[in-house]
C-alpha positions in Angstrom: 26.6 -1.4 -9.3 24.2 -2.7 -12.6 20.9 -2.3 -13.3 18.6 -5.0 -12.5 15.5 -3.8 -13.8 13.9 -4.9 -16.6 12.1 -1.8 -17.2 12.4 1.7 -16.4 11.1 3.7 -13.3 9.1 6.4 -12.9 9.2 8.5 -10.0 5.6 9.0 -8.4 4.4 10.1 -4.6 1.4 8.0 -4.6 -0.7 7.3 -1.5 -1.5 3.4 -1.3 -2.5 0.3 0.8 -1.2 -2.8 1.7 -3.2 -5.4 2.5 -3.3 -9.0 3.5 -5.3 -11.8 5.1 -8.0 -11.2 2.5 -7.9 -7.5 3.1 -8.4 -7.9 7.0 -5.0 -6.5 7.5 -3.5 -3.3 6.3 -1.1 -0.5 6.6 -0.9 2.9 4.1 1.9 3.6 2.7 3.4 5.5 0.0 4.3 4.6 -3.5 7.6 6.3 -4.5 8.5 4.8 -8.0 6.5 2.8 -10.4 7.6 0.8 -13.6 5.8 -2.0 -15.4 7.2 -5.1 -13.0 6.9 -3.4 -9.7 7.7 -0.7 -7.5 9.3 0.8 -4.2 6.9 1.4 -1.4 7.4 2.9 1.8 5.6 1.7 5.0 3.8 3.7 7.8 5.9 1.4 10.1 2.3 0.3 12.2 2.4 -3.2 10.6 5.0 -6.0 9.6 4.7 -7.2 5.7 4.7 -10.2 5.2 6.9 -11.3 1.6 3.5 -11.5 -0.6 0.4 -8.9 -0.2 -1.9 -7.2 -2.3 -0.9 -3.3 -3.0 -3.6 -0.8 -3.8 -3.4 2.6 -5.4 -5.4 5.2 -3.3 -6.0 7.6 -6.8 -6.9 4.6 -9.7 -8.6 2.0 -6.7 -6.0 -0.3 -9.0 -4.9 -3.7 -7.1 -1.6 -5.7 -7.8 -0.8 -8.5 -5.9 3.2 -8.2 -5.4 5.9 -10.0 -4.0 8.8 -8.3 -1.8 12.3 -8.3 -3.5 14.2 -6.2 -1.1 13.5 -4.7 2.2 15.3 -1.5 3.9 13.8 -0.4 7.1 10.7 0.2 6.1 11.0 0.6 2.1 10.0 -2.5 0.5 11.3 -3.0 -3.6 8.2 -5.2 -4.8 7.6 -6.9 -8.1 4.2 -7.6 -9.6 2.6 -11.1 -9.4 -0.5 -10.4 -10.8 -2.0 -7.8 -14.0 -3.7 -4.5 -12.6 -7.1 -5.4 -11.4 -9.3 -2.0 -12.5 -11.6 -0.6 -9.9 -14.6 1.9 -11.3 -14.1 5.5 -10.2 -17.0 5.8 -7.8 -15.5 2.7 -6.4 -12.5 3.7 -5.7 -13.8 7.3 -4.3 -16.0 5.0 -2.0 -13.1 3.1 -0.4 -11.3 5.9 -0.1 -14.2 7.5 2.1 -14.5 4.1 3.7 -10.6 4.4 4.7 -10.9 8.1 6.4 -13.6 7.0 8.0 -11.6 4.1 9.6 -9.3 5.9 10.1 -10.6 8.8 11.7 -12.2 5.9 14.2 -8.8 4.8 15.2 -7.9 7.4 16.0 -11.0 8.5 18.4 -10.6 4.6 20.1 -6.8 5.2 20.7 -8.0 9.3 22.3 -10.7 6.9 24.6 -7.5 4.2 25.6 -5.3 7.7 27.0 -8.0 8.6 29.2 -7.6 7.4 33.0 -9.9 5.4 34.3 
């Protein structure tokens, strides 16, 4: 089997999000290798991607819009359609605050939906 990649991969366990609809949709996910043109993320599984969505790193706030070049279960092969949109630290720190927060309010709505009625 050849290479296709036009530049080389770096291995990396990144936590990210993947987002679309003008952020109103989303799903976390993983970043498991990074190059220059794209990268392989890995799904939660809670939320079908569509081909095109916008990929955000949890640690540099950074935002790439990306396109899907290969899907396997739930690992997605995605190539870069946009430059590395920069995100100030506290920014980035504030989202991720933001996202726990959501998060931990899922999670007390979905204890609320178990309990009988």
């Amino acid at each position: 089997m050849s290479e296709r990649r036009q530049s080389t991969r770096r291995r990396t366990y990144l936590g990210g999000r993947a987002s679309f609809e003008k952020l109103a949709t989303s799903d976390s996910c993983l970043v498991r290798d990074l190059s220059t043109g794209g990268a392989r993320v890995v799904l939660s599984g809670s939320t079908p991607m569509p081909n095109a969505f916008d990929l955000t790193l949890r640690e540099s706030g950074e935002t790439r819009q990306v396109q899907v070049i290969w899907r396997d279960g739930l690992q997605l092969g995605v190539a870069y359609e946009s430059a590395a949109v920069p995100v100030a630290p506290e920014v980035a720190r504030r989202i991720r605050r933001l996202e726990a927060d959501r998060d931990a309010l899922l999670r007390r709505l979905a204890r609320i939906d178990e309990i009988p009625q």
